[in-house]
N, C-alpha and C positions, 0 to 999 in steps of 0.2 A: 297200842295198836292204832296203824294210822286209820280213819274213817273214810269210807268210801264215795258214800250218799251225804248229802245233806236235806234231800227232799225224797220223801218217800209217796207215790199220788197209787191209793189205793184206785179200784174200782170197788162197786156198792155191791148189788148182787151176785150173790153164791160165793163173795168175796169178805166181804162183812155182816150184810144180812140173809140169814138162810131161809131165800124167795124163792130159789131155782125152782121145787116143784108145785110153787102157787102159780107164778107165770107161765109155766108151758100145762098145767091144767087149764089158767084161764082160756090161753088161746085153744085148744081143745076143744070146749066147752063154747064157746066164742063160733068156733067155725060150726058144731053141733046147732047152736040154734039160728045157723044162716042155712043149713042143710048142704055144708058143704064138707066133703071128702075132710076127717078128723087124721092130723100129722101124727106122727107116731112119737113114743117119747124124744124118741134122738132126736128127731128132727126138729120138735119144740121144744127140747131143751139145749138145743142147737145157736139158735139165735138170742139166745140173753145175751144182754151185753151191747146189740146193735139199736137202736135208735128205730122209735117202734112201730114205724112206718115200712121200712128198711126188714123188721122183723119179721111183720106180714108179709110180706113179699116174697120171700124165702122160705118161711112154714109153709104157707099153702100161696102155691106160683100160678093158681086155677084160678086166683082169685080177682073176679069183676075190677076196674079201676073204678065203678059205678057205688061199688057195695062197699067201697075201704072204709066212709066215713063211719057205716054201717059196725063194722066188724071191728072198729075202733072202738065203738061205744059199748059192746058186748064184751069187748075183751075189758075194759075198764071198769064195768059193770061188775066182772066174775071177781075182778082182781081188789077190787075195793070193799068186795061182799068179805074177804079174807085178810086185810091187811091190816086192820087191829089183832091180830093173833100172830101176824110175823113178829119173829126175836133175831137179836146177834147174836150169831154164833160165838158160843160160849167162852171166853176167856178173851175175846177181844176187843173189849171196852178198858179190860185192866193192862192190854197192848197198847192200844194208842197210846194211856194215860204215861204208860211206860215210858213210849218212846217220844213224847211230848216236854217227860224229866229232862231226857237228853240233849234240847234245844235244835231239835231237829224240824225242819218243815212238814207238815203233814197237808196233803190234799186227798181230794176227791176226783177222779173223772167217768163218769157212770154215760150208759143208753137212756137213764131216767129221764126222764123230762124234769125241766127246773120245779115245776110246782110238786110232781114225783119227788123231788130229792128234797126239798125243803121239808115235806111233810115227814120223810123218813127221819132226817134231822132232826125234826122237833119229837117225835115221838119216841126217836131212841134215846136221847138227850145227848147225842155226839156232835152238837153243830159246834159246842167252842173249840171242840181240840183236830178243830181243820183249819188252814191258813186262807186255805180259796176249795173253791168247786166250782166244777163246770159239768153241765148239764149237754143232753144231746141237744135238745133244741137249742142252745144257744150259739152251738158251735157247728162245723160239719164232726159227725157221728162216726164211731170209730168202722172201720180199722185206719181212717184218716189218723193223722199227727196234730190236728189242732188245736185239740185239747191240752194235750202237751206240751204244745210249742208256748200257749197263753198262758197257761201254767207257769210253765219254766220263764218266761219273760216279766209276767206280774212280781212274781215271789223272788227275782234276779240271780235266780240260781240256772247253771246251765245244766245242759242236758246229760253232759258228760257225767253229772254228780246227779243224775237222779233216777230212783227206781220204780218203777211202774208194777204194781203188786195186784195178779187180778186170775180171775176163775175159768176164761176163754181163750179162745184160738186168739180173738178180736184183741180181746186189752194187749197181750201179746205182741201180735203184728201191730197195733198204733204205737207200741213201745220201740219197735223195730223201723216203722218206719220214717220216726222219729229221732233215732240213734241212739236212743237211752236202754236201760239195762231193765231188766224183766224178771219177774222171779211168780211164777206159777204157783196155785194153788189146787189139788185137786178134790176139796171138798165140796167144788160146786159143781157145776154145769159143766163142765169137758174133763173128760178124762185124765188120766197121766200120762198116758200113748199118745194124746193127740196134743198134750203142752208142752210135753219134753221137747222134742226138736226146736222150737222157739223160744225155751225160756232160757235166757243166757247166763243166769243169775242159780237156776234149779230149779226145779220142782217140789215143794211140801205137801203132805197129805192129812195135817191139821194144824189148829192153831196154834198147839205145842211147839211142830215143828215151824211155824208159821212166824214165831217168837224168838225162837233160837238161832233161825238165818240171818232177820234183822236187826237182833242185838247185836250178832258178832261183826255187825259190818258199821253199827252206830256207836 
């Protein structure tokens, strides 16, 4: 069977690690102790994925431009009080490892911030079986292409051969608006209703299936 991909650029959360509902507690929790109006889940678990300036702005759109540093440090407070108890989702450590046999390019493109992704990296112990990562702060933040594009240029694979594997509306559209090919997950933060129409590649709704789309195409 001929191969499709040759580079597969994961997104992080709800995608590989299952954060979705530490981040939109944080910010919850975050906007509770500035005493402002608390997003509801959708709506906090609406923005993972976006770069997390970009995120507040969107959760709570009432919010001061005075108080962001403020609400920055509250949401990173909530979120670091929990983030030794986050894990990968279950069977996709022995995915990468899988699809790493196959000589395939593996990345990362997440809303974390670099010192965010590094720390998940070292913690999960999945920093060797990635080729590159890019972080939102380094880059502009999705639903932008940048990440993608530097991706796809560092690792000289084009776009045409590569698939963007992620939990949001967001990973989706920078896949789309990048040209490359997309393939949804719905065990994290968005739906299957709301990733279908965008995902070009399908929709999975666990690792299992998660496993079995990107073998058949590696």
């Amino acid at each position: 069977m001929t191969r499709r991909f040759d580079l597969i650029v994961f997104d992080w959360d709800g995608t590989i690690m299952d954060s979705t509902s530490t981040i939109s507690t944080s910010i919850q929790r975050a906007c509770a102790d500035l005493g402002l109006a608390v997003p509801s889940d959708e709506a906090a678990s609406h923005v993972i994925g976006l770069g997390l300036h970009d995120a507040l702005a969107y959760a709570v759109p009432d919010l001061p431009a005075e108080q962001l540093p403020r609400m920055v440090e509250r949401y990173r407070h909530h979120y670091l009080s929990r983030d030794g108890q986050l894990c990968l989702f279950v069977g996709i450590d022995a995915l990468l490892a899988e699809l790493r046999g196959r000589d395939l390019f593996l990345a990362v493109a997440t809303g974390k911030s670099r010192v965010g992704l590094d720390r998940a990296l070292a913690q999960s112990g999945l920093g060797a079986q990635f080729d590159m990562t890019r972080a939102a702060d380094e880059s502009r933040p999705k639903p932008h292409p940048d990440m993608l594009y530097e991706i796809s240029d560092a690792l000289g694979v084009p776009l045409s051969r590569t698939l963007m594997v992620g939990d949001t509306t967001h990973d989706l559209l920078m896949a789309a608006n990048a040209r490359a090919a997309s393939l949804g997950v719905s065990y994290g933060a968005h739906p299957r209703a709301q990733l279908a129409p965008l995902a070009t590649v399908g929709v999975v709704d666990d690792v299992a299936g998660l496993r079995t789309a990107l073998l058949q195409d590696a």
